[in-house]
C-alpha positions as CSV (number, residue, x, y, z in Angstrom):
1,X,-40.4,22.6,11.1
2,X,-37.8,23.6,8.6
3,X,-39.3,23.5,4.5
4,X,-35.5,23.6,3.5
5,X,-34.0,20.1,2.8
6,X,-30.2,20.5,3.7
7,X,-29.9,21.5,7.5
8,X,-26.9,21.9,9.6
9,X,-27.3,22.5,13.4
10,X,-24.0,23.7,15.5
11,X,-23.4,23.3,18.7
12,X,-22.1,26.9,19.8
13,X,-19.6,27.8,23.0
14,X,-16.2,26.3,22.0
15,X,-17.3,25.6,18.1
16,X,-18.5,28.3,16.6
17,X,-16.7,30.9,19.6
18,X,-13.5,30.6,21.0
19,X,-13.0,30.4,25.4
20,X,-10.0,32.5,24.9
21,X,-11.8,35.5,26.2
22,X,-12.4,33.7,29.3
23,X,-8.7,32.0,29.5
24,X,-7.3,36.1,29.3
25,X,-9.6,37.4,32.1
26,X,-8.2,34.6,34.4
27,X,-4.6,35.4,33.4
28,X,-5.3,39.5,33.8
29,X,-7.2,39.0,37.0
30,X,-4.9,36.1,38.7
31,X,-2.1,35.3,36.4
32,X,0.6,36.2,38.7
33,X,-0.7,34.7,41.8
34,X,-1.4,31.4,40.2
35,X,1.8,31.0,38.5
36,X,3.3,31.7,42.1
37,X,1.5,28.7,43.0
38,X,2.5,26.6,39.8
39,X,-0.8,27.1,38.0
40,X,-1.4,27.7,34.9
41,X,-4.2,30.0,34.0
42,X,-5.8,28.5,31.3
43,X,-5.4,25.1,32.8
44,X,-7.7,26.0,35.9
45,X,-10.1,27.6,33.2
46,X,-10.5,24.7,31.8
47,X,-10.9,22.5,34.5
48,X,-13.3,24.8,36.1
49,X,-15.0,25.0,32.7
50,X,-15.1,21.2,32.6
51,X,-16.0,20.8,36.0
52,X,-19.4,23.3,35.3
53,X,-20.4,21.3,32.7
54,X,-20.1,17.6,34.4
55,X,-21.9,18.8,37.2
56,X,-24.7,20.9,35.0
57,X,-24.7,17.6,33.2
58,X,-25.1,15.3,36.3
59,X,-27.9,17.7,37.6
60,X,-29.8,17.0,34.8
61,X,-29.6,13.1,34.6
62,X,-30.5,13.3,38.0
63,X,-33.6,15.2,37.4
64,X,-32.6,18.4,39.5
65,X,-32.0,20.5,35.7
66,X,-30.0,23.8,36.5
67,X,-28.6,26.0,33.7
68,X,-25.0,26.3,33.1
69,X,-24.7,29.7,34.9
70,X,-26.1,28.9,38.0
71,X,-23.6,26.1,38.3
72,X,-20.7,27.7,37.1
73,X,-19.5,30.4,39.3
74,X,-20.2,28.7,42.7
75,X,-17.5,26.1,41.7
76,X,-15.0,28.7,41.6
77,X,-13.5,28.1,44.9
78,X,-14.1,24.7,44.6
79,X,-11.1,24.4,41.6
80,X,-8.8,26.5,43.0
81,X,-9.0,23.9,45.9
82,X,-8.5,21.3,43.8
83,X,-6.0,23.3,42.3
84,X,-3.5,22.6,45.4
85,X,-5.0,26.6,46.7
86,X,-5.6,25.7,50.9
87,X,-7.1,28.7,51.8
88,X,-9.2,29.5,48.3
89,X,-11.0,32.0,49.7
90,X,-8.2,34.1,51.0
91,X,-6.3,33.5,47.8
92,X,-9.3,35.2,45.7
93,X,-12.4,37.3,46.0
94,X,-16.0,37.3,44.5
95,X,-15.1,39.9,42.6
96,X,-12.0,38.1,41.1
97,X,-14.7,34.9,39.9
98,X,-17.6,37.7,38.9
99,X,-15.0,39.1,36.8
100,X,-13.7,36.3,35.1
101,X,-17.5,34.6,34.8
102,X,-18.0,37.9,33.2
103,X,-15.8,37.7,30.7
104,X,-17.4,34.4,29.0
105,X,-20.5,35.8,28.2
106,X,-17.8,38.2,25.5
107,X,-16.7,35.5,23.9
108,X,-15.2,35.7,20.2
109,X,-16.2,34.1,17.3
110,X,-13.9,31.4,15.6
111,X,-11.9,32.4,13.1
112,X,-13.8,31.7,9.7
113,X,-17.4,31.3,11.2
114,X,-19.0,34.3,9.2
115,X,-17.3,32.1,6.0
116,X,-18.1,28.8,7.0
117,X,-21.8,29.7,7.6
118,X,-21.9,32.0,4.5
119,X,-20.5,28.9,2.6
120,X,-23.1,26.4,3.7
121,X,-26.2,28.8,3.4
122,X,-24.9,29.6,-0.2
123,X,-24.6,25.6,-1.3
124,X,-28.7,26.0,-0.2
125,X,-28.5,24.6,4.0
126,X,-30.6,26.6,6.8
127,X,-28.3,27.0,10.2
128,X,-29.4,26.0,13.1
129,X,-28.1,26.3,16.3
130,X,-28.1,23.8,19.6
131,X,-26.7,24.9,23.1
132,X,-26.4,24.2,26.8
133,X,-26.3,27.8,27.6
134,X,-28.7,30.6,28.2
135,X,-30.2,31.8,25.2
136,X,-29.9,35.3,25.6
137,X,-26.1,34.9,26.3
138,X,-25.6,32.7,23.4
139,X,-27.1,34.7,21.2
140,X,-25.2,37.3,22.7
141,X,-21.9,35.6,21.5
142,X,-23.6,36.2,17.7
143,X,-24.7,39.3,17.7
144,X,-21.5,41.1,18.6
145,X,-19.8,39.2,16.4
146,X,-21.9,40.5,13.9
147,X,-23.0,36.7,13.2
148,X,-26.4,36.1,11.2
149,X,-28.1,33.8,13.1
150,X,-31.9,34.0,13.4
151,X,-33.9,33.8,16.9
152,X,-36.2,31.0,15.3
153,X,-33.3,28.9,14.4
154,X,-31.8,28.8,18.1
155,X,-32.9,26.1,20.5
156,X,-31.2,26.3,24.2
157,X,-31.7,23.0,26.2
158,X,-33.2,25.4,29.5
159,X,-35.8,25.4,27.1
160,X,-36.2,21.4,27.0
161,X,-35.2,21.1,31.0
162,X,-32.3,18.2,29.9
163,X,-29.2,19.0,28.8
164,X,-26.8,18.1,26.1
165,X,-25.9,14.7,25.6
166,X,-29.4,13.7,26.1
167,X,-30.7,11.7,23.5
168,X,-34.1,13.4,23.7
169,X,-32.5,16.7,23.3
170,X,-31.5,15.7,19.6
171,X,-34.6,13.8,19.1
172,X,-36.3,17.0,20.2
173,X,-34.1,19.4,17.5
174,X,-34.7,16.2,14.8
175,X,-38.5,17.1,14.5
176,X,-37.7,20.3,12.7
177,X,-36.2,18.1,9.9
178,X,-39.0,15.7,9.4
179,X,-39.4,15.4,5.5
180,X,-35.9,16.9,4.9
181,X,-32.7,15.4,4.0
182,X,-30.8,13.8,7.4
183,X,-29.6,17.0,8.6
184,X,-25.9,17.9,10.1
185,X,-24.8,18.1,13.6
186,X,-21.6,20.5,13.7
187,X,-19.6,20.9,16.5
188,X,-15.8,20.8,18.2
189,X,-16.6,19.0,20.8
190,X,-16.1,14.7,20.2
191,X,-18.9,13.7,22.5
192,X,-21.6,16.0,21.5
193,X,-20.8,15.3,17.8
194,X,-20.9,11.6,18.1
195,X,-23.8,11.7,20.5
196,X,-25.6,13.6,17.4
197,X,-24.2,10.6,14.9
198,X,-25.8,8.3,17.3
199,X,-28.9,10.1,17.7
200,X,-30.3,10.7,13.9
201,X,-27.8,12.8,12.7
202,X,-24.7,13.2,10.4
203,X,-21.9,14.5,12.7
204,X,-19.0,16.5,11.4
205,X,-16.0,17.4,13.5
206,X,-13.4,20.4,13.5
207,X,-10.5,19.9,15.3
208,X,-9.9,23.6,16.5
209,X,-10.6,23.0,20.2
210,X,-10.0,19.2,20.8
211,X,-6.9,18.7,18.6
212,X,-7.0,15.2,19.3
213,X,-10.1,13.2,17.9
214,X,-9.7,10.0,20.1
215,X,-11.4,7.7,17.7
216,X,-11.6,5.0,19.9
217,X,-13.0,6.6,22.6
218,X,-16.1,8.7,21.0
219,X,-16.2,7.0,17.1
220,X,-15.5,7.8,13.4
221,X,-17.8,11.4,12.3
222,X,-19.1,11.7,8.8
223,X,-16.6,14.6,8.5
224,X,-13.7,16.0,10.0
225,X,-12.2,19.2,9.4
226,X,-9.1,21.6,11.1
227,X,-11.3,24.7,10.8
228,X,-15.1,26.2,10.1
229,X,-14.7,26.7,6.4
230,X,-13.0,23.6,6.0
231,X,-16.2,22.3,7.5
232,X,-18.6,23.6,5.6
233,X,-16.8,22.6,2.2
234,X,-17.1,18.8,3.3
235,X,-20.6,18.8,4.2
236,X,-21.0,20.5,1.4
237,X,-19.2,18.3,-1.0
238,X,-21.0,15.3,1.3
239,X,-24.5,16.4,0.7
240,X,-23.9,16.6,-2.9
């Protein structure tokens, strides 16, 4: 249970790093070949990207709770199918997908994180941080990114056995904050930050993945920002 009163918990892959890692080792690996083929590299990433996280998040519903990384590589062949690719697994190896998988566990951190985090934990807040992933790959993406970010304040859902928009998962993160002030949920992505609002927290938004915020689809956030420090200086200036 945290003693500090002002709390912030991030969500991490996509909000506090950046997929671009992953996008280049598509392009580097199968660039040509897909362009050949009137695909665009970072397109398929992030429909295969999107694709491994629906079905991790269907597993889970359904009660058969796999992590990310077992689902996400065995769809490979599966997007480039769906990708207009007829004969996926003559059009790419295991290799090619090992090496691309590969190359998001080296993902980089956003630009400003080290600020925004330095900001809020200056103004008095603890950091926290909520994923979907692995922990010892998430954690990964901190440490060499020379990130601060302490193994006691990192909760991974394979550690709950649900997943991420679960409303038990942020009932289960809430308990740390019993006594404290109603803590932050920060993240890029719309539907976990609004699933946060919904579930016991105060959401805040940055627009540096999404772009678009599509109120109407996933609700109004207690903050909305274009990048990390931004961020941090509203919830700041919020809690105050």
């Amino acid at each position: 249970m945290s003693k500090t009163k002002k709390n912030v918990v991030f969500d991490v892959v996509g909000t506090c790093v950046s997929y671009d890692a992953f996008f280049n080792a598509i392009d580097e690996r199968l660039g040509p070949k897909l362009r050949a083929e009137g695909i665009k590299p970072k397109l398929l990433g992030f429909a295969w990207m999107e694709a491994a996280e629906r079905e991790y998040t269907y597993l889970s519903i359904s009660g058969g709770y796999k992590s990310f990384w077992e689902v996400f590589q065995p769809l490979f062949y599966r997007m480039l199918w769906m990708a207009g690719i007829e004969e996926p697994r003559k059009f790419a190896t295991d290799e090619d997908s090992l090496y691309m998988v590969e190359a998001y566990k080296k993902l980089d951190a956003r630009p400003g994180l080290k600020e925004c985090f330095e900001k809020l934990r200056g103004a008095g807040f603890k950091v926290w941080a909520l994923t979907s992933g692995d922990t010892s790959r998430v954690r990964g993406y901190f440490e060499r990114n020379g990130v601060d970010m302490p193994a006691e304040n990192f909760t991974s859902c394979d550690s709950l056995g649900v997943g991420k928009p679960d409303p038990s998962v942020y009932a289960e993160v809430l308990k740390k904050f019993e006594g404290a002030e109603k803590p932050w949920f920060a993240a890029a992505h719309t539907w976990d930050a609004g699933a946060a609002r919904r579930n016991g927290f105060r959401a805040a938004w940055c627009s540096v993945w999404e772009k678009e915020q599509c109120v109407d689809i996933f609700g109004d956030m207690d903050v909305t920002a274009d990048s990390l420090p931004e961020m941090a200086d509203k919830i700041i200036a919020a809690s105050t």
